[in-house]
mmCIF file of the N, C-alpha and C atoms, coordinates in Angstrom:
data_MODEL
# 
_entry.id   MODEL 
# 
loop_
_atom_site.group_PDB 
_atom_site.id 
_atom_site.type_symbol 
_atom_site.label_atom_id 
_atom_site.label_alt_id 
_atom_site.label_comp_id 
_atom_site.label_asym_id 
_atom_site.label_entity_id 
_atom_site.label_seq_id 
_atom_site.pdbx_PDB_ins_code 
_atom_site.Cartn_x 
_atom_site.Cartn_y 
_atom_site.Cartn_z 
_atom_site.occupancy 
_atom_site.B_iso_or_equiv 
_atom_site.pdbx_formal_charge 
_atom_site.auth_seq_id 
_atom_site.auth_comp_id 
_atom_site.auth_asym_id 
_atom_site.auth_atom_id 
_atom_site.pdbx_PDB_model_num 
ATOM 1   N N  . UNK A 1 1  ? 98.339  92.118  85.153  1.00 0.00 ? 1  UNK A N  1 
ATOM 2   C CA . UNK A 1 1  ? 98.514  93.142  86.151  1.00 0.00 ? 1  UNK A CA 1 
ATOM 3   C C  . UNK A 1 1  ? 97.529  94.290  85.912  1.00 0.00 ? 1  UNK A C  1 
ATOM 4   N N  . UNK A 1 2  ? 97.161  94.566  84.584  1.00 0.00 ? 2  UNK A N  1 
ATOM 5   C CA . UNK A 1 2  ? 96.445  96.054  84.234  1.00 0.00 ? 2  UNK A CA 1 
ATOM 6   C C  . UNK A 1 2  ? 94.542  95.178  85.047  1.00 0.00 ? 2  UNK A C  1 
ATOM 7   N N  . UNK A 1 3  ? 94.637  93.921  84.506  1.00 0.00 ? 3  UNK A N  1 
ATOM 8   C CA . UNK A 1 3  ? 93.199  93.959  85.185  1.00 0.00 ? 3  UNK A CA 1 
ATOM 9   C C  . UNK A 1 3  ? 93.161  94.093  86.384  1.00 0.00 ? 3  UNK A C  1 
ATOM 10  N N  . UNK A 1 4  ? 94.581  93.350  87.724  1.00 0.00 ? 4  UNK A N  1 
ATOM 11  C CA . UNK A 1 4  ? 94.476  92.977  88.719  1.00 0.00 ? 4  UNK A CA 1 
ATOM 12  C C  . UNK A 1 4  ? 93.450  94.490  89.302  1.00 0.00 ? 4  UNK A C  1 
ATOM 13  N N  . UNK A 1 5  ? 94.464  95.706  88.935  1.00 0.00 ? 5  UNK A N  1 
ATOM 14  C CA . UNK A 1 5  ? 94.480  97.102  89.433  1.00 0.00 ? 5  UNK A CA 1 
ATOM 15  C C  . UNK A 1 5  ? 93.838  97.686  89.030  1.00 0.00 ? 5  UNK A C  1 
ATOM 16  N N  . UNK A 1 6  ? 93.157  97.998  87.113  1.00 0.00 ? 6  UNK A N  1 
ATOM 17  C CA . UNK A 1 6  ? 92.556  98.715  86.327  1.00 0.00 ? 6  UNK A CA 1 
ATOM 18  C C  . UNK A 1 6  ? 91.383  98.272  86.624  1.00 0.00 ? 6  UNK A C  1 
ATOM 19  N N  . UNK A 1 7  ? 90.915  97.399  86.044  1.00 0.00 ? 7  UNK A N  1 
ATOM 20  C CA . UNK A 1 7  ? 89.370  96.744  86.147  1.00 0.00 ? 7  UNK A CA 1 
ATOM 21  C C  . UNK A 1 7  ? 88.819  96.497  87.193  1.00 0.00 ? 7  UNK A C  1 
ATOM 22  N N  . UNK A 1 8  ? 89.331  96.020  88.093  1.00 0.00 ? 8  UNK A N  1 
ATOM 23  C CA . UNK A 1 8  ? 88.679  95.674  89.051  1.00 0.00 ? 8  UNK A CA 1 
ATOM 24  C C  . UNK A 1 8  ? 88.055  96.897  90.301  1.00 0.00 ? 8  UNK A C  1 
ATOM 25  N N  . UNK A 1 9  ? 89.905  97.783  90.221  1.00 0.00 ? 9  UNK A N  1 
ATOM 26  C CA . UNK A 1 9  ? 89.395  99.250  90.318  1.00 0.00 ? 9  UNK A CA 1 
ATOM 27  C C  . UNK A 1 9  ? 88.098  99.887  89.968  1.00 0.00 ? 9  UNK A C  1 
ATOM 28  N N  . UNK A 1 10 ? 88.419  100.112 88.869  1.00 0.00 ? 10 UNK A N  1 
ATOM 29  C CA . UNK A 1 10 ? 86.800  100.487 87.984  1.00 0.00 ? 10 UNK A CA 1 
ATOM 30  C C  . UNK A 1 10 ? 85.315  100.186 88.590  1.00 0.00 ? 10 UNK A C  1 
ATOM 31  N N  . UNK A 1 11 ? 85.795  98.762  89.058  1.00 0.00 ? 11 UNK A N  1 
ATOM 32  C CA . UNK A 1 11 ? 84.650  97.805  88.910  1.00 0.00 ? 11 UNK A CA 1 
ATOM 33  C C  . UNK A 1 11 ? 83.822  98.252  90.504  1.00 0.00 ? 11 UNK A C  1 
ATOM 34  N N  . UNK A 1 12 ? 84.827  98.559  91.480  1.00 0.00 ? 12 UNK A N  1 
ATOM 35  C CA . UNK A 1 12 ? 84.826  98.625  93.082  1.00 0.00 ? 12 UNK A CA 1 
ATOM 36  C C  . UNK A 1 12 ? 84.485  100.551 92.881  1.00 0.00 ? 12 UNK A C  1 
ATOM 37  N N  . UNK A 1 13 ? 84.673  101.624 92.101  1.00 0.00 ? 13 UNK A N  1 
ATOM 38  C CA . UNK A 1 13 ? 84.052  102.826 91.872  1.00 0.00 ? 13 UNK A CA 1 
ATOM 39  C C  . UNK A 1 13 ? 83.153  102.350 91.488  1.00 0.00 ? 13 UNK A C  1 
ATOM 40  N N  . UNK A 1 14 ? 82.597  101.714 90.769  1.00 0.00 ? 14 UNK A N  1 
ATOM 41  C CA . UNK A 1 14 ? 80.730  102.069 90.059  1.00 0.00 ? 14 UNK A CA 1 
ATOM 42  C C  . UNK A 1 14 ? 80.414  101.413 91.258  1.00 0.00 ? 14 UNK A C  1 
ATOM 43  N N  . UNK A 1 15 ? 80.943  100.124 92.301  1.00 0.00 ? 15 UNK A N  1 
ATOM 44  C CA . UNK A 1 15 ? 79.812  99.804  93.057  1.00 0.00 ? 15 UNK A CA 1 
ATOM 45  C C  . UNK A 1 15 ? 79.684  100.913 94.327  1.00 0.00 ? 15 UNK A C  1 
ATOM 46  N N  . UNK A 1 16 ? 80.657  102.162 94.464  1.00 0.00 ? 16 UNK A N  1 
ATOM 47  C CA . UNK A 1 16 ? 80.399  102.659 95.478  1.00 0.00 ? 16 UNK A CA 1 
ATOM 48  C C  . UNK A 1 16 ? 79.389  103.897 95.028  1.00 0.00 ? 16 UNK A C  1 
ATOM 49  N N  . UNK A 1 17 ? 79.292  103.902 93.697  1.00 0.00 ? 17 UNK A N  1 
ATOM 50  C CA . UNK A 1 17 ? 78.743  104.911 93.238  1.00 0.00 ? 17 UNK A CA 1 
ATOM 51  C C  . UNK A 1 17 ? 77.344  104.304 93.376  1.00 0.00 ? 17 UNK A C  1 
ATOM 52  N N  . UNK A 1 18 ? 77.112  103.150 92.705  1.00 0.00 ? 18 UNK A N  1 
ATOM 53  C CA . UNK A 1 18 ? 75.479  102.669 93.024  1.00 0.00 ? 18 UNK A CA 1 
ATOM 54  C C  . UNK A 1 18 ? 74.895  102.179 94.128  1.00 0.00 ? 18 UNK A C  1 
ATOM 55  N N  . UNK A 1 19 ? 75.975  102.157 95.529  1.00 0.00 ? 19 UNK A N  1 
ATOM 56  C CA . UNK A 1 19 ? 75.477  102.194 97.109  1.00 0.00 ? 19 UNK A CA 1 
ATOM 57  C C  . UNK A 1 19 ? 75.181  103.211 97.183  1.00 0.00 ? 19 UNK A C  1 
ATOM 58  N N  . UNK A 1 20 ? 75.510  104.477 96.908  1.00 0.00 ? 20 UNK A N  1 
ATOM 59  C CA . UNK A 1 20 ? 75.260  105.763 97.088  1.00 0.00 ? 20 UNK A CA 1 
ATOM 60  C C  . UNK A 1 20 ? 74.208  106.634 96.841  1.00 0.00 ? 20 UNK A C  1 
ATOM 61  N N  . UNK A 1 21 ? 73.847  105.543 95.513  1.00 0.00 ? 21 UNK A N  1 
ATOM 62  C CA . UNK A 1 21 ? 72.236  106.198 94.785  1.00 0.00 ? 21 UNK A CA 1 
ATOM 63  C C  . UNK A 1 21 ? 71.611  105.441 95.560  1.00 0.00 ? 21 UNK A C  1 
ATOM 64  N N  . UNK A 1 22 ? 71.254  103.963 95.809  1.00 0.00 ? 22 UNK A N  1 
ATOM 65  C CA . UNK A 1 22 ? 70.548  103.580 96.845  1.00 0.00 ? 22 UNK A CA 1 
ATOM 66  C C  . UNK A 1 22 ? 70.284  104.112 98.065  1.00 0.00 ? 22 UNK A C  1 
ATOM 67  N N  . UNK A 1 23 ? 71.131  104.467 98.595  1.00 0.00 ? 23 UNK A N  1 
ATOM 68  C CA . UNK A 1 23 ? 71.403  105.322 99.627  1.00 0.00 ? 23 UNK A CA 1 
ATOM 69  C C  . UNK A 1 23 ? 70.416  106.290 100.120 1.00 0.00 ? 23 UNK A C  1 
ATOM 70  N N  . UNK A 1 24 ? 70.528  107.144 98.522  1.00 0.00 ? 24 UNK A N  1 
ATOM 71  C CA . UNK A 1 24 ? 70.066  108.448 98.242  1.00 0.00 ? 24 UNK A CA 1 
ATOM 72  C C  . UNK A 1 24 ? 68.232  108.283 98.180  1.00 0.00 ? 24 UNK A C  1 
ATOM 73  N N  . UNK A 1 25 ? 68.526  106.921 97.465  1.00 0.00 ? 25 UNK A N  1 
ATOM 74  C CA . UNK A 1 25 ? 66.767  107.441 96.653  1.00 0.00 ? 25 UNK A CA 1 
ATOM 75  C C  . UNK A 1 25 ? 65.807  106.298 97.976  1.00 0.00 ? 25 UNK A C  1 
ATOM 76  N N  . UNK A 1 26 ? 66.803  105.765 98.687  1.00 0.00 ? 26 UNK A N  1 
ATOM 77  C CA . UNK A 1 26 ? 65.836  104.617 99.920  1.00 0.00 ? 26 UNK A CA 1 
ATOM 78  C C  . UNK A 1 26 ? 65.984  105.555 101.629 1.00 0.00 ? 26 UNK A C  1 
ATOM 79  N N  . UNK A 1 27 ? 66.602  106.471 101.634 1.00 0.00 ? 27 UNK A N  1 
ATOM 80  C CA . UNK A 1 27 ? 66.910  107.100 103.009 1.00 0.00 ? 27 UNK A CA 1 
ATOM 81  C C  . UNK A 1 27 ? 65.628  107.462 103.886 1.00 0.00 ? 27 UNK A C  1 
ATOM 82  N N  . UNK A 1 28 ? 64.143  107.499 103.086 1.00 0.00 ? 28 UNK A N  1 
ATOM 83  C CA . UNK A 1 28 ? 63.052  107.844 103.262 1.00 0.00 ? 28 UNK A CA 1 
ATOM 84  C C  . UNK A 1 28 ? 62.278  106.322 104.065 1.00 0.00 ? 28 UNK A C  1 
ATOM 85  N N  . UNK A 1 29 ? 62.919  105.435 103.237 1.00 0.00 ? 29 UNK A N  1 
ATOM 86  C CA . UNK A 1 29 ? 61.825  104.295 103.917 1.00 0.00 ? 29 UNK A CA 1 
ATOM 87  C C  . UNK A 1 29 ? 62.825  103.004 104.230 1.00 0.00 ? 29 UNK A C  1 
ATOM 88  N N  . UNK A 1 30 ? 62.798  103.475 106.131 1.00 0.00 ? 30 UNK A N  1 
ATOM 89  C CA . UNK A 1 30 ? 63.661  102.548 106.632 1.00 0.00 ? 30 UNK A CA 1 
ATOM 90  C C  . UNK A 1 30 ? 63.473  100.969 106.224 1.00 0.00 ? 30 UNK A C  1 
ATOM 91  N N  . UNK A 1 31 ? 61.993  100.677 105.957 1.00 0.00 ? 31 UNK A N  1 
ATOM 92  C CA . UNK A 1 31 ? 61.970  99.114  106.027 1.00 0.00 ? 31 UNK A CA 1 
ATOM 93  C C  . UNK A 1 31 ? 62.877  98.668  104.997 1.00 0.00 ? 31 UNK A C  1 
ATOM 94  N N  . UNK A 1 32 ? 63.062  99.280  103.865 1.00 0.00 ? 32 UNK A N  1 
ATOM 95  C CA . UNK A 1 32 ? 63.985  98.717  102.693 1.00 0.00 ? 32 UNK A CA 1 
ATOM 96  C C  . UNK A 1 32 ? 65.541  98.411  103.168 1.00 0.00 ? 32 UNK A C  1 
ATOM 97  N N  . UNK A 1 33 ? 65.766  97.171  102.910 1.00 0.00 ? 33 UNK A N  1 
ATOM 98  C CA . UNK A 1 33 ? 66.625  96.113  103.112 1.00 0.00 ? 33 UNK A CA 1 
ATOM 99  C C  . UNK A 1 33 ? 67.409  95.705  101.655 1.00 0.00 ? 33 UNK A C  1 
ATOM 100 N N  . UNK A 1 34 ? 68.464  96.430  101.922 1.00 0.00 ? 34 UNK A N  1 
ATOM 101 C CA . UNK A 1 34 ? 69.348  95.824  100.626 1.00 0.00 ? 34 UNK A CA 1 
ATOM 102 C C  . UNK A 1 34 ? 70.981  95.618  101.085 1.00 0.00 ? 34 UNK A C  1 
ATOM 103 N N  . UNK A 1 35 ? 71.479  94.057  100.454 1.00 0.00 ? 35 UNK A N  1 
ATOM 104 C CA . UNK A 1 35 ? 72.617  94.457  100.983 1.00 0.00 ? 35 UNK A CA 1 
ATOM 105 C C  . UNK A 1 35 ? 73.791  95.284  99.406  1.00 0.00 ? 35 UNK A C  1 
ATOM 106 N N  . UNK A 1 36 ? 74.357  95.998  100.525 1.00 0.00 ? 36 UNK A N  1 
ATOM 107 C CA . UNK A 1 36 ? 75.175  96.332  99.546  1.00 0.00 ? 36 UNK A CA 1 
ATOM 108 C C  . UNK A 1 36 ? 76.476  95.861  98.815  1.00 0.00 ? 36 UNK A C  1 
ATOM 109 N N  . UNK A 1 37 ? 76.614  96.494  97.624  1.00 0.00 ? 37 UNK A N  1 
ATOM 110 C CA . UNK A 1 37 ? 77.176  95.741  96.369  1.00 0.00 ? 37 UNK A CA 1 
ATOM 111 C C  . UNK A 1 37 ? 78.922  96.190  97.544  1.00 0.00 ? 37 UNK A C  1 
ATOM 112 N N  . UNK A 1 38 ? 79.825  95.088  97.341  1.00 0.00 ? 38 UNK A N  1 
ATOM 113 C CA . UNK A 1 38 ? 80.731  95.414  97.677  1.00 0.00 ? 38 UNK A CA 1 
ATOM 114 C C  . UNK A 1 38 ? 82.113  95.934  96.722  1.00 0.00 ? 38 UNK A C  1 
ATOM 115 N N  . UNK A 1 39 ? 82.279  96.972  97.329  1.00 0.00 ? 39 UNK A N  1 
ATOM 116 C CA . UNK A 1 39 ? 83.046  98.105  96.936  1.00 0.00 ? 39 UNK A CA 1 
ATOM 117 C C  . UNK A 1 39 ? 84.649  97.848  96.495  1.00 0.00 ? 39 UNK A C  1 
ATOM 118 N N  . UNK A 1 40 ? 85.155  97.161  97.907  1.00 0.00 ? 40 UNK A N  1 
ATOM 119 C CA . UNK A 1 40 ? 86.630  96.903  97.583  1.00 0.00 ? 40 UNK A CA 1 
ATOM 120 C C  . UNK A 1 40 ? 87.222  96.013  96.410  1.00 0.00 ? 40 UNK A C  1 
ATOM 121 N N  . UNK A 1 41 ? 87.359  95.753  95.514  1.00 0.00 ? 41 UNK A N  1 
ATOM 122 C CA . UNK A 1 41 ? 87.557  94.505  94.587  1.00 0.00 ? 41 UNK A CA 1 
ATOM 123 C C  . UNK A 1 41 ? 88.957  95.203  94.558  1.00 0.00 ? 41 UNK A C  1 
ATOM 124 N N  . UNK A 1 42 ? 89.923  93.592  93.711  1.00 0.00 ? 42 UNK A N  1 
ATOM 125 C CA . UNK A 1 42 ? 90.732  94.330  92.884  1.00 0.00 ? 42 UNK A CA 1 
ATOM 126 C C  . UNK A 1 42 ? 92.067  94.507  93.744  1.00 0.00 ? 42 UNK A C  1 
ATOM 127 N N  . UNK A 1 43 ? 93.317  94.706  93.389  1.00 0.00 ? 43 UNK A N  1 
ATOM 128 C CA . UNK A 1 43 ? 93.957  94.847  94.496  1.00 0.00 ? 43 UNK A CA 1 
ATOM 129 C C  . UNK A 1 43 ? 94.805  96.663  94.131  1.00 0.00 ? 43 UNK A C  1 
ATOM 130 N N  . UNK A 1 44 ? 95.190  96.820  95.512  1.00 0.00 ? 44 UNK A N  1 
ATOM 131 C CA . UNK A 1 44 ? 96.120  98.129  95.329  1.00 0.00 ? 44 UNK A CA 1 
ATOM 132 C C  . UNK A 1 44 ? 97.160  97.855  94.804  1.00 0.00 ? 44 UNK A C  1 
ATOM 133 N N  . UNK A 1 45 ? 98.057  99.335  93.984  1.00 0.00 ? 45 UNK A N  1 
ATOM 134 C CA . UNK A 1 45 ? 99.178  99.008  93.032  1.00 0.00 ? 45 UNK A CA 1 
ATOM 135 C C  . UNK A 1 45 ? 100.388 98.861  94.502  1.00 0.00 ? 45 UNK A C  1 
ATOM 136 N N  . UNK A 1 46 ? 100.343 98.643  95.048  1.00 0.00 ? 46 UNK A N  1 
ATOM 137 C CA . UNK A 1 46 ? 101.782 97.810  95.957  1.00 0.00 ? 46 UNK A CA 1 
ATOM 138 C C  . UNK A 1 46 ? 101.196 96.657  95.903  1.00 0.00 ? 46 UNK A C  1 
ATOM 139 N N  . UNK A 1 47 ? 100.283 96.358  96.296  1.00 0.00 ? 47 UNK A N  1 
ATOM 140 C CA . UNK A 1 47 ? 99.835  94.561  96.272  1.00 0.00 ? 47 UNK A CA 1 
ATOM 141 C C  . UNK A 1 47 ? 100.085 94.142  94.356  1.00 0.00 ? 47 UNK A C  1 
ATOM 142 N N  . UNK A 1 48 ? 100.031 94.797  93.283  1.00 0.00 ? 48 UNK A N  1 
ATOM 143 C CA . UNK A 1 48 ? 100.438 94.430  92.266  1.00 0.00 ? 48 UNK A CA 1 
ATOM 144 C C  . UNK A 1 48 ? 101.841 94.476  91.787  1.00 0.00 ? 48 UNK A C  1 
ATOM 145 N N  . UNK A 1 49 ? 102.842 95.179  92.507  1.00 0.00 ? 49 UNK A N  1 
ATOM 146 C CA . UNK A 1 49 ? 103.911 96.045  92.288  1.00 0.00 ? 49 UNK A CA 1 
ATOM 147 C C  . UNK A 1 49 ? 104.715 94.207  93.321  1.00 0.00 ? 49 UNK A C  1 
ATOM 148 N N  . UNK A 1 50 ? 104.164 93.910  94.548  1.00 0.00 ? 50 UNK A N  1 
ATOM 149 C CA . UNK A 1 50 ? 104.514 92.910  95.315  1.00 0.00 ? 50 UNK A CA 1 
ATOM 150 C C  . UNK A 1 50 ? 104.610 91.976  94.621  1.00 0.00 ? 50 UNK A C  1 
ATOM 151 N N  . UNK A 1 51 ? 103.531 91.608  94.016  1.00 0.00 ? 51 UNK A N  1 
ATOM 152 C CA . UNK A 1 51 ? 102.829 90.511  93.473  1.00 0.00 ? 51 UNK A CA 1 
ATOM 153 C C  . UNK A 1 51 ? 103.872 89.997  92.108  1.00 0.00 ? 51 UNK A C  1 
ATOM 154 N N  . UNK A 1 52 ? 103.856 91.122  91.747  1.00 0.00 ? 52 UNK A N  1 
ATOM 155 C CA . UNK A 1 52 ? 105.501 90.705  89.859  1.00 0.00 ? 52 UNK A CA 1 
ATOM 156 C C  . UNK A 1 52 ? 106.371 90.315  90.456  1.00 0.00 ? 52 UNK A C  1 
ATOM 157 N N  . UNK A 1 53 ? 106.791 91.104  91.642  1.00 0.00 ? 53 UNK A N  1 
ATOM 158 C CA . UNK A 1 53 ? 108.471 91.070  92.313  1.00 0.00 ? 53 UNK A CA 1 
ATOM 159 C C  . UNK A 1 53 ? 108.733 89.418  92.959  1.00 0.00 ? 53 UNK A C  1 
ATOM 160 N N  . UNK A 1 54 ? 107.128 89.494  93.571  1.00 0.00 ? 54 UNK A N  1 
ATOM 161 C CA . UNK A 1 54 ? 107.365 87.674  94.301  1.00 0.00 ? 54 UNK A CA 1 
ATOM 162 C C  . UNK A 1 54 ? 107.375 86.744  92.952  1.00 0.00 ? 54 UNK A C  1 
ATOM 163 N N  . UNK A 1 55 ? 106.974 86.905  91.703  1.00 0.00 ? 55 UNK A N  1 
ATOM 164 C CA . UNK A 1 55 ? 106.501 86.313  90.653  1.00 0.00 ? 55 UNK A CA 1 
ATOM 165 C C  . UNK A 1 55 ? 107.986 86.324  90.125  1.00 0.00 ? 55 UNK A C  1 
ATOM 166 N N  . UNK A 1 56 ? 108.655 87.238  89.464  1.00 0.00 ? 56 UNK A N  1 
ATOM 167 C CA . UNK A 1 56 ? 109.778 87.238  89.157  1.00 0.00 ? 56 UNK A CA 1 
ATOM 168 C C  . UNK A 1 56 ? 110.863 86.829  89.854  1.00 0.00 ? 56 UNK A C  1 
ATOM 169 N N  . UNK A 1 57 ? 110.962 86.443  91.728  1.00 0.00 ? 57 UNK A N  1 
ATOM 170 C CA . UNK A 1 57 ? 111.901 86.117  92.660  1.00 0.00 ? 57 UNK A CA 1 
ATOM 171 C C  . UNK A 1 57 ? 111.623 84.498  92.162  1.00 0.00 ? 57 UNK A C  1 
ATOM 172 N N  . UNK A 1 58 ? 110.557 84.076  92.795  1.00 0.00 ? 58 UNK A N  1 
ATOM 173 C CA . UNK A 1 58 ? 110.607 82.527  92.837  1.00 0.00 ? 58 UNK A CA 1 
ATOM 174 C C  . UNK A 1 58 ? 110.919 82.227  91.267  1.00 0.00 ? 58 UNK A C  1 
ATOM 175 N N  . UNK A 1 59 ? 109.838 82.571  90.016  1.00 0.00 ? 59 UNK A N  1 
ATOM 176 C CA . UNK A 1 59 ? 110.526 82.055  88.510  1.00 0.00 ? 59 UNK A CA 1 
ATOM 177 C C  . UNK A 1 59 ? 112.292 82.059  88.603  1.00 0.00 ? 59 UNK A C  1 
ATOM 178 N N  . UNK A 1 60 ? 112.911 83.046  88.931  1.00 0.00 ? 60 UNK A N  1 
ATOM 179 C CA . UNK A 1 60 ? 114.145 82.886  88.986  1.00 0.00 ? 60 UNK A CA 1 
ATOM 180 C C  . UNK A 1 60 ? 115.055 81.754  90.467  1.00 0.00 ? 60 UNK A C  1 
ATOM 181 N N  . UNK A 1 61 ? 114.379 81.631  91.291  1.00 0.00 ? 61 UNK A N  1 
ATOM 182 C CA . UNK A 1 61 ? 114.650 80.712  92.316  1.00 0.00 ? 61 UNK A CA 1 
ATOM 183 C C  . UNK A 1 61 ? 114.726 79.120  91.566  1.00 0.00 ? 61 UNK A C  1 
ATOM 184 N N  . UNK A 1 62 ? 113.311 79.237  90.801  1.00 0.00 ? 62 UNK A N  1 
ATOM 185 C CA . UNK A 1 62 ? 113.046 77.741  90.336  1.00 0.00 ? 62 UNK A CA 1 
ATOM 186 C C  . UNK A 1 62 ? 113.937 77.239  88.783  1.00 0.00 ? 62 UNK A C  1 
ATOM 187 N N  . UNK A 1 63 ? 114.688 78.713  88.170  1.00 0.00 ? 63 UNK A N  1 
ATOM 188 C CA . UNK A 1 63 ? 115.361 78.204  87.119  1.00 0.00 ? 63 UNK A CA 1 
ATOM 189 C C  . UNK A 1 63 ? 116.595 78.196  87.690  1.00 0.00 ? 63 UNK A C  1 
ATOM 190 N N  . UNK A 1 64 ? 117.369 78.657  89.065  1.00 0.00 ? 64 UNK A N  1 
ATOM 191 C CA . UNK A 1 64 ? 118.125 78.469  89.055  1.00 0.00 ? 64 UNK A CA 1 
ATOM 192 C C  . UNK A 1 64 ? 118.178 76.915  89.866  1.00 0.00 ? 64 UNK A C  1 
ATOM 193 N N  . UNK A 1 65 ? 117.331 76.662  91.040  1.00 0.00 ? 65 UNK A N  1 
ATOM 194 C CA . UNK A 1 65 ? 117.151 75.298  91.283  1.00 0.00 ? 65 UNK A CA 1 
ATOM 195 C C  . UNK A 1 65 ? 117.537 73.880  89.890  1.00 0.00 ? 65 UNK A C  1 
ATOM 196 N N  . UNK A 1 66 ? 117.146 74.570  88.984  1.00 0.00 ? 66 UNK A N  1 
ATOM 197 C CA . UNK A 1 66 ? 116.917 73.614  88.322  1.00 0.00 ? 66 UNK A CA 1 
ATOM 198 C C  . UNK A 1 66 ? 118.003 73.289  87.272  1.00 0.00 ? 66 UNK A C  1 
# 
């Protein structure tokens, strides 16, 4: 869970930070063509907070099935 949210987090700030310097230091010369690093990675803490609760529902669905 700490990577789903922590790291990947992390990971989706430095790439918005280094679209930004590109940004900055290419704004002068339209022909430059880059695509940019994508930003979103990683999921939000309700999509991780979801993600245990569905994890912990079914594990307990499937021991009681069983």
């Amino acid at each position: 869970m700490y990577d789903a949210a922590g790291v990947r987090q992390a990971a989706g700030k430095q790439a918005r930070i280094l679209n930004q310097m590109i940004d900055e230091l290419f704004h002068e010369k339209p022909d430059f063509f880059q695509d940019r690093l994508k930003e979103l990675l990683g999921h939000t803490p309700v999509q991780v907070i979801a993600g245990s609760v569905l994890g912990v529902t079914i594990s307990w669905l499937a021991r009681a099935a069983y």
